[in-house]
C-alpha positions in Angstrom: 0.0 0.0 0.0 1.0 3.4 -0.8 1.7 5.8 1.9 -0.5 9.0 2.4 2.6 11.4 2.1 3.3 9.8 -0.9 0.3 9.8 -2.6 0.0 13.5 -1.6 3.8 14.3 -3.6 2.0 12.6 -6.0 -1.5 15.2 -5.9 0.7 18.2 -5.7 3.3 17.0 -8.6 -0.5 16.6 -10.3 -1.8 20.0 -9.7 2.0 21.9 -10.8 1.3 20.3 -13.5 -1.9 21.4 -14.7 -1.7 24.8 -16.4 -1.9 27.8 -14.6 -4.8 30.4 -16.0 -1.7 32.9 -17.4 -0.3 30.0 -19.4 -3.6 28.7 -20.9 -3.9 30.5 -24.4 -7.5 31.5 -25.2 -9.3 28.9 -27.4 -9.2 30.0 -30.6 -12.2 30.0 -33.4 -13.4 26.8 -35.3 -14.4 24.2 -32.9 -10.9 24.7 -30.7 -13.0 25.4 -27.5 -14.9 21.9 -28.0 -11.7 19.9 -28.4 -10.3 22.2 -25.3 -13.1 20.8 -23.1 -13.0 17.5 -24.5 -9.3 17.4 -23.8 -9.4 19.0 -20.1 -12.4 16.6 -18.9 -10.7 13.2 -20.2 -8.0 14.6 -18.3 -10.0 15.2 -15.2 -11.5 11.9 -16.0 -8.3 10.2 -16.0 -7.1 12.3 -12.6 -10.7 10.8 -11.2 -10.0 7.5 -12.1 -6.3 6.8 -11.0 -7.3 8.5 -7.8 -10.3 6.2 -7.1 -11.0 2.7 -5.9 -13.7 2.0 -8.0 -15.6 -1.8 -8.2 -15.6 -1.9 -11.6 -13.2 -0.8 -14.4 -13.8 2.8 -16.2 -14.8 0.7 -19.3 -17.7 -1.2 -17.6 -18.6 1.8 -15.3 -18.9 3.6 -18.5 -21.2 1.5 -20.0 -23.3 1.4 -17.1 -23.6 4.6 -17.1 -24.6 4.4 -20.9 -27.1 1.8 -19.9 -28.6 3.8 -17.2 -28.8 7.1 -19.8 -30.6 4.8 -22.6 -32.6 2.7 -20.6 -33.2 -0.9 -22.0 -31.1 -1.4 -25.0 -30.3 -3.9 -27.7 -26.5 -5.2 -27.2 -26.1 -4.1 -31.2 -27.4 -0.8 -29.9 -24.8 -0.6 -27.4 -22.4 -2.0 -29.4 -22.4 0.9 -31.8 -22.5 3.8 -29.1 -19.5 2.4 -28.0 -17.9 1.9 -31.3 -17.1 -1.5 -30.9 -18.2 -4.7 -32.3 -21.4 -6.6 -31.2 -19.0 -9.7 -29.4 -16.9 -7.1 -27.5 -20.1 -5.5 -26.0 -21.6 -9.1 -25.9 -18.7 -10.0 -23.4 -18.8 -6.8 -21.3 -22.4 -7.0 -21.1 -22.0 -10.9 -19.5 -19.5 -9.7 -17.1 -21.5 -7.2 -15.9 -24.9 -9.6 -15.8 -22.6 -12.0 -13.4 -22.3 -8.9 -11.0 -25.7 -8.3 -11.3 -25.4 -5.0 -12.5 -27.6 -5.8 -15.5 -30.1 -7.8 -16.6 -31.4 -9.4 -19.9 -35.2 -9.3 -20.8 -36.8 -10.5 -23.9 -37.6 -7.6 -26.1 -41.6 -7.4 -26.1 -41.5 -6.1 -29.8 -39.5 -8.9 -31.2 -39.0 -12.1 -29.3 -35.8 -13.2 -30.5 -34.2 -9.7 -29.1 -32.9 -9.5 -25.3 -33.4 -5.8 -24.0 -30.4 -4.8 -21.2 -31.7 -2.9 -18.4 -29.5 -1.7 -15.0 -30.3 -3.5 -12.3 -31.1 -1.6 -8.8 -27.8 -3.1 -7.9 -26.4 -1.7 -11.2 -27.6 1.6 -9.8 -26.2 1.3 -6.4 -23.1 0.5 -7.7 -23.2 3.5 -10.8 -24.0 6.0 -7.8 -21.1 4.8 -5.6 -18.2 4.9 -8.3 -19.5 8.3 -9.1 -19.3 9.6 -5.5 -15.5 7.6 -5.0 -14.6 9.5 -8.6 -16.2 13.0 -7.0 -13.8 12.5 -3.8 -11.3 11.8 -5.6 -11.3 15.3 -7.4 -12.5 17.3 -4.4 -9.4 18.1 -2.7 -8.3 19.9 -5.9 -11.7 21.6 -6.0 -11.1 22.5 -2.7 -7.7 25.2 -3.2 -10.2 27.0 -5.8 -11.5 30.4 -4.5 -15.1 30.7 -4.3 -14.8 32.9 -7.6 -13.6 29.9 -9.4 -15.5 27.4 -7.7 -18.7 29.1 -8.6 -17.8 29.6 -12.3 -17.0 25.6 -12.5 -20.8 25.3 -10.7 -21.8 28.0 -13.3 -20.3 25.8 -16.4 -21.4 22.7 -14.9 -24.9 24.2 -15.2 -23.9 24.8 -18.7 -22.8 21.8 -19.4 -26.2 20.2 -18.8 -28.1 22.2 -20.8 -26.2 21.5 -23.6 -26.3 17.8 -23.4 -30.4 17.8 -22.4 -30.1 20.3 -26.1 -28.4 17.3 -27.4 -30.2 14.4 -26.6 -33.9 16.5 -26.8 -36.0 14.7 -29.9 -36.2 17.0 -32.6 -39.3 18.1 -34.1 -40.7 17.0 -36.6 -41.2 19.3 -40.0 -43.9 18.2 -42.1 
């Protein structure tokens, strides 16, 4: 086991090296503020991770999480939001039904189909890796001023409106 003063040299040789505000350039036109974000929260993600003992891998709490956002799903259906191939998601899907994290039910428009659905335990377990992954972030959230701390609340609130935007069903011009 690590020691805590280790592991500490380790969080502050983390946080010297994140940029500093002053060194950050400001995101330029043409989509460079998207990849930006999308760079800065796989890093966080990343930070989150390493820092956390979590049940499950990132890979299966990720598709759990996917699970829980689409509600019953086809494994094909999976399969392609995760941009792998049907017997890759087929196997994660199994290793997660042993845990009981999911279950299979027969698809009530097409017998032949198996619909995946989170279990409660699957949610249980979903809700826990997030909070371990939130602790494992909050002592850097903690050195923020309240300044920065409510911006990040601010773009968090952001954040979410954009991906409710995204996932909204478009109407329907006739």
């Amino acid at each position: 086991m690590t020691p805590p003063e280790a592991t500490e040299d380790v969080a502050v040789a983390d946080l010297r090296a994140l940029p500093r505000e002053r060194e950050v350039p400001p995101p330029a036109r043409g989509g460079a503020l998207g990849g930006d974000l999308l760079a800065v929260v796989a890093r966080l993600n990343r930070l989150a991770t390493q820092r956390a003992r979590m049940p499950l891998s990132f890979a299966q709490a990720r598709l759990l999480s996917t699970i829980e956002d689409q509600g019953a799903a086809h494994i094909s259906d999976l399969a392609a939001l995760d941009h792998c191939s049907q017997p890759t998601m087929t196997t994660q899907v199994r290793r997660l039904e042993g845990a009981g994290l999911v279950s299979r039910t027969v698809d009530p428009g097409d017998a032949r189909a198996v619909l995946i659905r989170i279990t409660p335990k699957g949610v249980k377990t979903l809700t826990q890796v997030r909070l371990d992954r939130g602790a494992a972030v909050d002592p850097y959230l903690d050195r923020l001023d309240a300044d920065d701390r409510q911006t990040l609340a601010d773009a968090v609130r952001v954040l979410r409106g954009l991906l409710e935007d995204a996932v909204a069903p478009k109407p329907t011009i006739k």
